[in-house]
C-alpha positions in Angstrom: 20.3 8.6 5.3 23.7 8.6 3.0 23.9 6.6 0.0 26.0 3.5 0.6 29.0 4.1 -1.6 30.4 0.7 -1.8 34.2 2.1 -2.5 33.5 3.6 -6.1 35.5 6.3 -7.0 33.7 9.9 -7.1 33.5 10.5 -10.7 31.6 7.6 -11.1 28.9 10.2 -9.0 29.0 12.1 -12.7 26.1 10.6 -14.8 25.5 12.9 -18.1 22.2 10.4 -19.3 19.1 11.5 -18.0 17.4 7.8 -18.3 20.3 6.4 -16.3 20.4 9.4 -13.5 16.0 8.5 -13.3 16.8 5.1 -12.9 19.1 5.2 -10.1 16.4 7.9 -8.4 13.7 5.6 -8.8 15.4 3.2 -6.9 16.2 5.2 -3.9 13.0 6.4 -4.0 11.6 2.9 -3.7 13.7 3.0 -0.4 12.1 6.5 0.6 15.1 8.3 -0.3 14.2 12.5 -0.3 15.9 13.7 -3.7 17.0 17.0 -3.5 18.3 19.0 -7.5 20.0 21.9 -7.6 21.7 23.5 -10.7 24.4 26.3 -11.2 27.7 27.4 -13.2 30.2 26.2 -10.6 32.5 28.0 -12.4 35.9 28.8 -10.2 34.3 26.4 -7.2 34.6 28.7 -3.9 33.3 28.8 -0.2 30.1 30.1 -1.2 29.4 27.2 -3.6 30.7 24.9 -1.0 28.4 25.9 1.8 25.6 25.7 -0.1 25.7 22.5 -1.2 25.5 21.7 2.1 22.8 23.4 3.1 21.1 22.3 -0.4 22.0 18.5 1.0 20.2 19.4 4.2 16.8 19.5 2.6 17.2 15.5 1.9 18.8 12.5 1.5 20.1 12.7 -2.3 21.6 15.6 -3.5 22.0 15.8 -7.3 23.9 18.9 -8.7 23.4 19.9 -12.0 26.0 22.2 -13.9 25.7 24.4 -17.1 27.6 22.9 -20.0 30.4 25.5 -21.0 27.9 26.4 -24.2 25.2 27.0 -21.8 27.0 29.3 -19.9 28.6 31.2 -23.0 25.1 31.9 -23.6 24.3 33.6 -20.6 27.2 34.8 -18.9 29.3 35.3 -22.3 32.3 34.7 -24.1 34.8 34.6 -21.3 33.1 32.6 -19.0 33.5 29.3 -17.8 36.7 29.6 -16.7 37.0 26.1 -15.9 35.3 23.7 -18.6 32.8 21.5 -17.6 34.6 18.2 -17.1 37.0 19.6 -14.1 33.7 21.4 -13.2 32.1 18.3 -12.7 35.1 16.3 -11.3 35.3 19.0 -8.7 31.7 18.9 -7.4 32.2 15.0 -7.9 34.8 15.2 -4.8 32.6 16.9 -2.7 30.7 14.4 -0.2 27.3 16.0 -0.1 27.2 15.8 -3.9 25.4 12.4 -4.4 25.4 12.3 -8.4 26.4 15.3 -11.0 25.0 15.7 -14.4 25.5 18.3 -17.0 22.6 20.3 -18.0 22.5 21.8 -21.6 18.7 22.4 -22.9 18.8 25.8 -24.0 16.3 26.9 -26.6 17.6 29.3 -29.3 16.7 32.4 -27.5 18.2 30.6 -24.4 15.5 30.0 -22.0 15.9 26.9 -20.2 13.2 23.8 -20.6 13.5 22.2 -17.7 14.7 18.9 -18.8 16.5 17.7 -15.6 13.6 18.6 -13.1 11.4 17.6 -15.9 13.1 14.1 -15.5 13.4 13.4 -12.5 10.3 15.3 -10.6 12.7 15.8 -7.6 10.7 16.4 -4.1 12.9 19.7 -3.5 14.6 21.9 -6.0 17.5 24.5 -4.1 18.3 28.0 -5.3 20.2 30.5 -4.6 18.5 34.2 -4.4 18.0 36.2 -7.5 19.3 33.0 -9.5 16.0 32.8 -10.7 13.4 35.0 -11.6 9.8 34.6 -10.0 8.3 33.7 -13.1 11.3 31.0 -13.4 10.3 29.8 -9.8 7.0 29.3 -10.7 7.5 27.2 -13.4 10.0 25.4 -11.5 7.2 24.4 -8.5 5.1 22.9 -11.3 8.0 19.8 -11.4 8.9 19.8 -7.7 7.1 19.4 -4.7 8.8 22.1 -2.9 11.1 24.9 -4.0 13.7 26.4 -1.6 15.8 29.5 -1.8 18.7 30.2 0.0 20.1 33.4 0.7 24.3 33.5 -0.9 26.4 31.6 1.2 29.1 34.2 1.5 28.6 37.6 0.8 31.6 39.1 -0.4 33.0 35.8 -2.6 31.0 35.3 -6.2 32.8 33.9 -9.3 32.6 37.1 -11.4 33.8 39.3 -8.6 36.6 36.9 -8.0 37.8 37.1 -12.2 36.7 40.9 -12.3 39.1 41.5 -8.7 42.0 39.6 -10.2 41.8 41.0 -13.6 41.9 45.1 -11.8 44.8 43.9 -9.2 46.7 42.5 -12.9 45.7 45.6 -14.8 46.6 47.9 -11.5 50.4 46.3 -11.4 51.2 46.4 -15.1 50.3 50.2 -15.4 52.2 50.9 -12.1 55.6 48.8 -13.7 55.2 51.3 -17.0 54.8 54.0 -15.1 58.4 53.3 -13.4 59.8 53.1 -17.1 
């Protein structure tokens, strides 16, 4: 089953209000709708990301994609990273067709452990990871909001953001030493 669409334009799939995003699953739900959460960085959107919101959409009939604020990820992945800030991070997973609604997901604690607040929300029938994403423990607490837990293995291999930015970065570094060698 697809969500009727009803013309609206995709960033109006981007709802940062919890209340409203539970609301809007309630009601599909009413219509036996299978809601389907998964969350992630989606930082430098690639092929890997892509096929795996696909798959993710597989399990059921809503997909909602949650992505890391920028302060979130600062916090876990460091000072360089996102790449891309969170509004064109969400406007990008907006466009993609399997991506029913987007939300930003920023409940860090202080020692930046997640709480859960999205699942927590919306008690979606099937949360998707990605392997070693999460640790078990993680997973665990994860199955206490969701009625089934999924992990999929990475989508494609060889592509991941930080290999991307950490491949680029050498091939840059790699040039300019070889033009001031020729000086």
């Amino acid at each position: 089953m697809a969500i009727p669409s009803a013309k609206r334009h995709p960033t109006q799939k981007i709802v940062k209000d919890y209340d409203t995003l539970a609301k809007a699953i309630d009601g599909l739900r009413a219509v036996d709708y299978k809601v389907v959460v998964t969350i992630g960085s989606w930082d430098m959107l690639h092929i890997g990301h892509v096929r795996y919101l696909l798959k993710a959409k597989d399990c059921g009939d809503v997909l909602i994609v949650g992505t890391d604020t920028d302060r979130a990820i600062k916090l876990y992945k460091g000072e360089l990273r996102p790449v891309i800030p969170e509004g064109e991070r969400t406007e990008m997973l907006s466009y993609q067709s399997c991506v029913d609604f987007v939300t930003l997901v920023d409940d860090l604690d202080e020692k930046g452990s997640w709480q859960y607040g999205l699942i927590k929300k919306l008690q979606p029938d099937v949360f998707v990871a990605v392997e070693d994403s999460y640790p078990q423990a993680q997973l665990d607490e994860i199955k206490k909001y969701c009625k089934e837990v999924v992990v999929f293995p990475r989508q494609a291999k060889d592509t991941s953001t930080t290999r991307m930015i950490q491949d680029t970065i050498k091939k840059q570094l790699d040039q300019m030493y070889k033009l001031t060698e020729k000086r």
